[in-house]
MARZAMI-601252 format. One record per atom (N, C-alpha, C, O, CB): x, y, z. Coordinates in pm, whole numbers, plus 50000, padded with zeros to 5 digits. Glycine has a CB too. Layout:
<atoms>
XYZ;...
</atoms>
This chain:
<atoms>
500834988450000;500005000050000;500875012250000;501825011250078;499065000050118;500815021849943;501205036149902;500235045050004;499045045450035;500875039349723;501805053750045;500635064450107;500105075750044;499865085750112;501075070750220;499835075549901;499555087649814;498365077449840;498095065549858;500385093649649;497565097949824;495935092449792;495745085149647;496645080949574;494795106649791;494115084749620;493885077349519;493985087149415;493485098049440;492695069849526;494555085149293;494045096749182;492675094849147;492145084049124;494845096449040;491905110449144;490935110449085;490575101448947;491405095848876;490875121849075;489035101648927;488795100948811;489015101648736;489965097148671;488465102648785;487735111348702;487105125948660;487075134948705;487075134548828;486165127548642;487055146248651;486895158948707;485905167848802;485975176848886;486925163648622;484865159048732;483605158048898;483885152449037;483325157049136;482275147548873;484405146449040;485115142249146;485455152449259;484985154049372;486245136749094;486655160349175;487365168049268;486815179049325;487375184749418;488405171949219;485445183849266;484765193149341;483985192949420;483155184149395;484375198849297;483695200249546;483255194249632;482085199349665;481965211549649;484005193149717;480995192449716;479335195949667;479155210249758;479845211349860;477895180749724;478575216949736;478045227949799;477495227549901;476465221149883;477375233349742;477605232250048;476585230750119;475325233850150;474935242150069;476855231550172;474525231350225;473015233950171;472555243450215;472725240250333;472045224750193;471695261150225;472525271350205;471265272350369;470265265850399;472695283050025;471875281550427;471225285550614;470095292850570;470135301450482;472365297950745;468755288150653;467955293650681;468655311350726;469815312750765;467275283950776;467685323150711;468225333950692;468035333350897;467335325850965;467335346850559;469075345450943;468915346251062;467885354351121;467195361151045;469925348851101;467775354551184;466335365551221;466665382251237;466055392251200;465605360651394;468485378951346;468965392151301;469355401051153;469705412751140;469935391751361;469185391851065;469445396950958;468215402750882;468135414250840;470135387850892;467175392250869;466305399050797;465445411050868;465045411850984;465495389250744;465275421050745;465025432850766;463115433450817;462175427550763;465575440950620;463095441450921;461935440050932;461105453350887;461615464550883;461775435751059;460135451250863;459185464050769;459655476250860;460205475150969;457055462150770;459375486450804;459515499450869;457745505750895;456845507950815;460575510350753;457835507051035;456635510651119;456815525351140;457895529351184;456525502451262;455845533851113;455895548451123;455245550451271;454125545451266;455035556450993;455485555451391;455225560051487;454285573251482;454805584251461;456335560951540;452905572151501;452035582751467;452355593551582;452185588651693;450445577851460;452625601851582;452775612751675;451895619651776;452135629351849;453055620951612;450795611851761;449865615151846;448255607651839;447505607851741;449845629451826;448085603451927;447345588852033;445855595952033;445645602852133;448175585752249;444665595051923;443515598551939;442865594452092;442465602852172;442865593251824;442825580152115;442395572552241;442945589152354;442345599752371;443565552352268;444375583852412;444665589052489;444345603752483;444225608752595;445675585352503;444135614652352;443665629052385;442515628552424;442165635652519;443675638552284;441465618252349;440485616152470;440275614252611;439475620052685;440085609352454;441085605552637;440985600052753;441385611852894;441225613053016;441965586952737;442085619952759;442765627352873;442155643052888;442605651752962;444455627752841;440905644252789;440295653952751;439085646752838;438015649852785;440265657652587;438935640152929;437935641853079;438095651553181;437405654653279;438035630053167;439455656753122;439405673353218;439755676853083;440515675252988;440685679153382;438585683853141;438425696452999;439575704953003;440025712253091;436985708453009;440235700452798;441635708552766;442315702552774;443115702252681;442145718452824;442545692052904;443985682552875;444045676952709;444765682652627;443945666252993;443415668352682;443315668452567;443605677752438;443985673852327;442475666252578;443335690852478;443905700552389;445385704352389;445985705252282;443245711752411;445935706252494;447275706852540;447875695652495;448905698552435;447435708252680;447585679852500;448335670952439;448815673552252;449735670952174;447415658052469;447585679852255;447645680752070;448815693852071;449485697951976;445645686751966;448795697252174;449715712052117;448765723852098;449195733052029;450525709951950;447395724952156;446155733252104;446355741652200;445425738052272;444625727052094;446845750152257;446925756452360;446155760452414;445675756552521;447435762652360;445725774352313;444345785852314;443185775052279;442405781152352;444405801252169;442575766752242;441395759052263;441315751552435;440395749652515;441455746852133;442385749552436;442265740652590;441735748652642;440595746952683;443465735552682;442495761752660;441945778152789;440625775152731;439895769552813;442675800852760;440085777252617;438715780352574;437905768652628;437005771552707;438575782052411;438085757452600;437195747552673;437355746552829;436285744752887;437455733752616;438335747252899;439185746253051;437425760153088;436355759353149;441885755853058;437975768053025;437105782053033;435675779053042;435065781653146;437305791852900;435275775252971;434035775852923;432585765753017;431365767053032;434375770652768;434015752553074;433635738753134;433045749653277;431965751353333;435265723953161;434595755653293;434745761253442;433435775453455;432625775853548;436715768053463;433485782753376;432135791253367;430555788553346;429685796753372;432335798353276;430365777153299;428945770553311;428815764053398;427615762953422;428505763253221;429735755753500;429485752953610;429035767053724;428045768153796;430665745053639;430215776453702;429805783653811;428685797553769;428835807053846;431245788353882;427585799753658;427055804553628;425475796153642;424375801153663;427715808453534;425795784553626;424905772453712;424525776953839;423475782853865;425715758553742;425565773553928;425925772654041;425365791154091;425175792854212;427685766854042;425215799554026;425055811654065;424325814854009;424355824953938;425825819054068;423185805454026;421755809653964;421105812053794;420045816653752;421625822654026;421805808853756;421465806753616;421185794153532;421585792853417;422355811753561;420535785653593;420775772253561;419985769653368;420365762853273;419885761853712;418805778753389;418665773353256;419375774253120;419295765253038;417695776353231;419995784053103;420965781552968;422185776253002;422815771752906;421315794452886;422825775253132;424305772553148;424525753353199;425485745853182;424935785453291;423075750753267;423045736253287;423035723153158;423505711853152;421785735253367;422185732353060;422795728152925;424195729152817;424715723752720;422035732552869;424335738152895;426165738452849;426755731952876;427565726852799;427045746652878;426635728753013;428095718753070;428445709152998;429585706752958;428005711153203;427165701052972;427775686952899;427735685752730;428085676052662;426805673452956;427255697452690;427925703652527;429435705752525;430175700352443;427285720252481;429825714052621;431305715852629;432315704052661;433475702552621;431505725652728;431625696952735;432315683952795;432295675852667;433325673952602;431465675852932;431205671652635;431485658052526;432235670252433;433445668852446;429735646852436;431955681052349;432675685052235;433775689552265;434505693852175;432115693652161;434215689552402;436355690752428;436595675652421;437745672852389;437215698452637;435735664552444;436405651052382;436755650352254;437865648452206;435615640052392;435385652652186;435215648852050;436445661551987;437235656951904;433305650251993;436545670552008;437735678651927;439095674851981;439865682751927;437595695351943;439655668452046;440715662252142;441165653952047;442355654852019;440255654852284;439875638851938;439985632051914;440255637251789;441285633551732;439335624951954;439565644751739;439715648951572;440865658551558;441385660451448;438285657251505;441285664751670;442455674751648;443625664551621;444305665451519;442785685651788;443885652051743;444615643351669;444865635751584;445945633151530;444785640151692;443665631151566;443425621351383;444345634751281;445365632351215;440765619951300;443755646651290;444105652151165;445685659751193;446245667851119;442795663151114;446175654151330;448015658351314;448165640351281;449365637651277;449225667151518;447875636051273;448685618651255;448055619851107;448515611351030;447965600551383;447235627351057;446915629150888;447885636550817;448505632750718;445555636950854;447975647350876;449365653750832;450475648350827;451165650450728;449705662850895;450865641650910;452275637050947;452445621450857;453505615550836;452415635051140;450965616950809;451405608250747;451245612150558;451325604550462;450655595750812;451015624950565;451445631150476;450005630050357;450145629050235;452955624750440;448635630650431;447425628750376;447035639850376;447345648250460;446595620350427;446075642150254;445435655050296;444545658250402;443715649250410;444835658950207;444285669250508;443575669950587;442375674050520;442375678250404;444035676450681;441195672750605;439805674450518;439535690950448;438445696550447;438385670850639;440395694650410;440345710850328;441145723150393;441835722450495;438675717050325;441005730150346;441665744250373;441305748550477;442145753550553;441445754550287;439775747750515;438955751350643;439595742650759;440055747550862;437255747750625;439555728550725;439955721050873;441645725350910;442095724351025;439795700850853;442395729750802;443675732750831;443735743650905;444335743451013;444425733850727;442895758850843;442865772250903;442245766751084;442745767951196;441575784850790;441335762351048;440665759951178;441415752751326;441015756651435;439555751051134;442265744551320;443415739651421;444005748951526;444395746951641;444595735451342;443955761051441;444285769151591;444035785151574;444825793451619;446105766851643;442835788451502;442045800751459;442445808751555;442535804951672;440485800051448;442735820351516;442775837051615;441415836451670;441175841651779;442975854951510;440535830751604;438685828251717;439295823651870;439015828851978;437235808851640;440165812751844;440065806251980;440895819952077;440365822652185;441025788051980;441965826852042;442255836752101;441685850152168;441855855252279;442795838152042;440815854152037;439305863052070;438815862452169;438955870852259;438185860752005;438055851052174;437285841752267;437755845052427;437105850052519;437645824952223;439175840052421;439335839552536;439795854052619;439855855852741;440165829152541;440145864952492;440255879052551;438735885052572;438605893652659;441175889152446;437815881852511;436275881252518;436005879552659;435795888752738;435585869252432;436055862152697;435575862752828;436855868752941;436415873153047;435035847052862;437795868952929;438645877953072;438225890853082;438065895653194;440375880053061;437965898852956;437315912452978;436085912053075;435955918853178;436825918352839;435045901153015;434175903553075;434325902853222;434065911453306;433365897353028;434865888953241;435135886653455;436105896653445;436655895253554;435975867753553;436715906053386;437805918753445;436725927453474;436695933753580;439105926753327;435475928753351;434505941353398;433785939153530;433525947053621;433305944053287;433535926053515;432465922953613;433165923853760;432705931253846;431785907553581;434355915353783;434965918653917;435625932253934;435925936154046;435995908553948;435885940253814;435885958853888;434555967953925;434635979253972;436595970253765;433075959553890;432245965053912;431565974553838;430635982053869;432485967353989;432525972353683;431525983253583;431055974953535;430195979853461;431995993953474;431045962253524;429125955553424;428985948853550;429745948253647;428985940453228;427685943253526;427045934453601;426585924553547;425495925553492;426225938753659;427135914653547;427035897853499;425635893553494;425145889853388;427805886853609;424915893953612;423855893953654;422365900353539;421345894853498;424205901253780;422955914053521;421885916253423;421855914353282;420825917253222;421565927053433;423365907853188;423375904953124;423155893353083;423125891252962;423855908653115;422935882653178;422195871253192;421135863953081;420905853053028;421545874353299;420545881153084;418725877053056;418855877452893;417945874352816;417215892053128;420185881852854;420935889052735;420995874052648;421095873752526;422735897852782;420935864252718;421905855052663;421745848852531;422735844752472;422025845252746;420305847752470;420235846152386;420185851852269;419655846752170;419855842352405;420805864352275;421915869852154;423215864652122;423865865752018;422305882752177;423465859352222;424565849652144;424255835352085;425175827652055;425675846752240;422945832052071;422705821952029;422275828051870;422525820851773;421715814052125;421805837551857;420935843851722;422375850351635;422475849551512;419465859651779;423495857051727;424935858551659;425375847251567;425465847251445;426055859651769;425615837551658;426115823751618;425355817651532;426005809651465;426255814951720;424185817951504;423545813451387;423175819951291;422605815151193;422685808551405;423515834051313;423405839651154;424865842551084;425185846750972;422505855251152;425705837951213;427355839751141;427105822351061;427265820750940;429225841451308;426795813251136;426755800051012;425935801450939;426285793450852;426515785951046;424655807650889;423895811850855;424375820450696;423935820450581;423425817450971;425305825950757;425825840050641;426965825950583;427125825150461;426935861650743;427745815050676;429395812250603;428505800450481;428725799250360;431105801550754;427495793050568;426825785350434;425955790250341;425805782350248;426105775150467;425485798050334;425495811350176;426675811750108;426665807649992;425365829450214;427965816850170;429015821250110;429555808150026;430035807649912;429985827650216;429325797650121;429615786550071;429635776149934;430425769449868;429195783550133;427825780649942;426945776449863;427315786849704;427305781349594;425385778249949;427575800549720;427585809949611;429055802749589;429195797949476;427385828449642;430105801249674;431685794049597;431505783249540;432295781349447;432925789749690;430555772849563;430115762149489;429665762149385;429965753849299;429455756749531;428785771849369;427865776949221;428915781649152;429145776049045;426575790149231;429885794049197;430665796849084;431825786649023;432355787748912;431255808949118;431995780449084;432855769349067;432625760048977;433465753048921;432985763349168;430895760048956;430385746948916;429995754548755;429615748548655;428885739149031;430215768248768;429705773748658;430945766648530;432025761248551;429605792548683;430315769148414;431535773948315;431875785248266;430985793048232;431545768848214;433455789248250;433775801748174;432855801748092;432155792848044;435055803148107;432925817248076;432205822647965;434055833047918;435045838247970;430265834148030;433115828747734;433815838447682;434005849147593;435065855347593;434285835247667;
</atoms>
């Protein structure tokens, strides 16, 4: 016996089979890319049970004061004898600082995922100079009323001028509305 190996064959022989190829590792394969929405509809709700937290989560500042405001003044306009228009407020203001808590965040996680938000209006509307108004509106008034030049009391009976304001201002924007629709829908003339 010789201690040289055997000579090959053939040339198939000498190559040597491939091994059979690894399941992929888990660290390796790539896993989808998950976009992190920036803001938690559930939780602005949840957290819009005190009226405004919810607004403040969104970044809404001047709406929070306005609802915080509004929660806190129909209670104590209730509470100080005015129950019939202000006992119906409370829980208008309450459920609609949820419900805007929830839609203020749907439409920043709409943005951010780069969708259109529902128009020009819902964009302007997110954080309107109204909500600012508003709230220099009512401090004037508790500034007049606690220096003793108005009286809260007799403007009371007033109150439903701001209900007849407010509905002929929506009143007048769906006209305006309706005439941008018509011209829109028209055709050039030429």
């Amino acid at each position: 016996m010789s201690s040289q190996p055997p000579a090959p064959e053939s040339p198939e022989a000498v190559a040597p089979e491939a091994p059979p190829p690894l399941p992929p590792s888990p660290a390796l394969t790539a896993a989808p890319y998950v976009r992190q929405l920036p803001k938690s509809p559930g939780l602005a709700a949840f957290l819009s049970l005190f009226p405004g937290l919810g607004q403040v989560y969104n970044g809404q500042i001047a709406r929070a004061f306005v609802f915080f405001f509004a929660f806190v003044g129909s209670i104590y306009l209730t509470a100080s004898g005015h129950e019939f228009p202000f006992a119906f407020v409370i829980p208008f203001v309450y459920l609609f600082n949820i419900i805007d808590a929830w839609k203020g965040s749907t439409t920043i996680n709409r943005r951010f995922l780069g969708g259109d938000s529902e128009g020009p209006m819902e964009e302007e509307a997110v954080e309107s100079p109204l909500w600012g108004i508003s709230l220099v509106v009512i401090g004037l008034l508790v500034l007049l009323n606690n220096m003793g030049w108005l009286d809260l009391d007799r403007l009371a009976r007033w109150w439903p001028l701001l209900l007849i304001a407010v509905g002929g201002y929506f009143i007048y924007g769906s006209i305006q509305k309706k005439k941008a629709e018509e011209t829109a829908d028209e055709p050039p003339s030429l």
